[in-house]
C-alpha positions in Angstrom: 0.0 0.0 0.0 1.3 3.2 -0.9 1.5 6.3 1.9 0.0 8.7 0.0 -1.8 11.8 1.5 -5.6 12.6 -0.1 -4.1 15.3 -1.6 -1.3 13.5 -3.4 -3.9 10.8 -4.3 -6.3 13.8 -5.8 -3.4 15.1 -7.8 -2.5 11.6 -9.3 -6.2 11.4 -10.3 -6.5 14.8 -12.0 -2.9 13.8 -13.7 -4.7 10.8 -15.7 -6.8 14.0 -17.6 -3.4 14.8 -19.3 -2.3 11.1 -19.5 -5.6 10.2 -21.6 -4.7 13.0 -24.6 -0.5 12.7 -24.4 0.5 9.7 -22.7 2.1 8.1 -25.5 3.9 11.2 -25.8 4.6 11.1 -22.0 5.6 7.4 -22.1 8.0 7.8 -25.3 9.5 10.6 -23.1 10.4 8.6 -20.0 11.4 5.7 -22.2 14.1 8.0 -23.8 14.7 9.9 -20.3 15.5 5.9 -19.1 17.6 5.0 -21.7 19.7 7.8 -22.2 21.1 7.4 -18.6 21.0 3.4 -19.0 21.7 2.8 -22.3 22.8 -0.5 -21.2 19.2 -1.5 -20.6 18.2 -1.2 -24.2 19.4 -4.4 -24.7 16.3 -5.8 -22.5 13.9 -4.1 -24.8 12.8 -5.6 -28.0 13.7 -2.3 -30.5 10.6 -2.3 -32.2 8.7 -1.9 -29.0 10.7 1.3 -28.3 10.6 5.1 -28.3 9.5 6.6 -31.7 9.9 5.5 -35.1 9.5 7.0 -38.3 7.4 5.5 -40.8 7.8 5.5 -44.9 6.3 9.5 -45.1 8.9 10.2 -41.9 6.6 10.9 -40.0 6.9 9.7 -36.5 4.5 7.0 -35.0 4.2 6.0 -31.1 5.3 2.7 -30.9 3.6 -0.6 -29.5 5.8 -0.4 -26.0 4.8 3.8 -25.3 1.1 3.1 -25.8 0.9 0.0 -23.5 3.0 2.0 -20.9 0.7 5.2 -21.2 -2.0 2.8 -20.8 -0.2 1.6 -17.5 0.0 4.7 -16.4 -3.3 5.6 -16.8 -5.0 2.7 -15.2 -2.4 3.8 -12.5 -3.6 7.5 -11.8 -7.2 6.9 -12.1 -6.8 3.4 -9.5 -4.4 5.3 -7.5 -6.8 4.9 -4.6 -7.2 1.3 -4.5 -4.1 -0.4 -6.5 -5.7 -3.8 -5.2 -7.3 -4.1 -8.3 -4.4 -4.7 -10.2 -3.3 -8.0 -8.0 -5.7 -10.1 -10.3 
């Protein structure tokens, strides 16, 4: 069980608002924030799973591993409350 105060709790709640529009965006972000100081770790990660990619028309697309994480995080902010429900 996390200690978290009400008001902590609220602000994770309020955070899954911005989450639901950018969290692929957020999650590519953290994944690149990760591996740029473990770049070690990459080698855990299946590459196509990873980061951004650019398709034939270079424009970039959010890959597989980002939208399953912003997902995560998601289902994280809004259960923030009562993370029980994810031990099933």
């Amino acid at each position: 069980k996390l200690n978290m105060t009400p008001t902590e709790i609220e602000l994770m709640q309020k955070s899954a608002n911005m989450l639901q529009g950018r969290g692929p965006e957020v999650a590519t972000k953290m994944y690149d924030n990760f591996f740029s100081k473990h770049p070690e770790m990459k080698f855990y990660f299946s590459t196509c799973f990873l980061g951004k990619k650019a398709d034939e028309d270079g424009k970039t697309q959010t890959t597989l591993m980002a939208k399953v994480m912003a997902h995560i995080l998601f289902q994280f902010c809004i259960h923030i409350d009562d993370l029980d429900k994810f031990k099933e």
